[in-house]
Residue, then its C-alpha position, 0 to 999 in steps of 0.5 A: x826842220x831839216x834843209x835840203x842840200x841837194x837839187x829838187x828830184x835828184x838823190x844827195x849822191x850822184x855821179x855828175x855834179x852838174x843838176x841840169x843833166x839829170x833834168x835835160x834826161x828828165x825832159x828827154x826821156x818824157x818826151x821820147x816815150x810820149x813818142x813812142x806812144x804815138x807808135x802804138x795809137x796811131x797808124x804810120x801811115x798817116x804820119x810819114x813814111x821818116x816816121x818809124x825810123x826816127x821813132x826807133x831811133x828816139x827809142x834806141x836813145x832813150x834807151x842807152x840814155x836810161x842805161x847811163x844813168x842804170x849804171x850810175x845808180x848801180x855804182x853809187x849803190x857799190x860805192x855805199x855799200x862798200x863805205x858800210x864794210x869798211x865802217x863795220x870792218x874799222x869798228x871790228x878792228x877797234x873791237x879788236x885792239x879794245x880788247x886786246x888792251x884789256x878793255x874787254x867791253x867788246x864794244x868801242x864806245x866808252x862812258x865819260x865820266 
């Protein structure tokens, strides 16, 4: 059975160590769009006259909330990716010098006897 190093519902690579920001951007993000909804199914006048502000700007919040977190995901996946070249580049290069010493297999993996 295979263990779990990383916190429940976060991915094992992330930006900030700290696992309560993703949570506190878990719970704010739920609510504002609950919010939100709250906009579409009931009519503004009945709440307030400070309602529609506030609303937009829980929207705006949550919105460039989403957006730091889009970004961090869009870095981590260059990060990865750019870990996977520089690995297929070093088994080249060992391809390469391999060869190059009379190996000849082209492949850097060898047999133990």
């Amino acid at each position: 059975v295979m263990r779990r190093t990383y916190p429940l519902l976060l991915r094992p690579r992330r930006v900030y160590k700290r696992a309560w920001v993703y949570y506190v951007a878990m719970i704010t993000n739920f609510f504002a769009r609950c919010s939100w909804s709250l906009t579409l199914s009931v009519r503004s006048s009945l709440l307030g006259p400070a309602f529609k502000p506030a609303m937009t700007l829980l929207e705006v919040f949550r919105r460039a909330q989403w957006l730091v977190y889009r970004c961090e995901n869009q870095l981590l996946q260059l990060r990865r990716r750019r870990r996977a070249a520089r690995a297929t580049v070093a088994a080249a290069a060992a391809d390469a010098v391999d060869s190059a010493l009379g190996g000849g297999s082209g492949t850097t993996a060898t047999a133990v006897p």
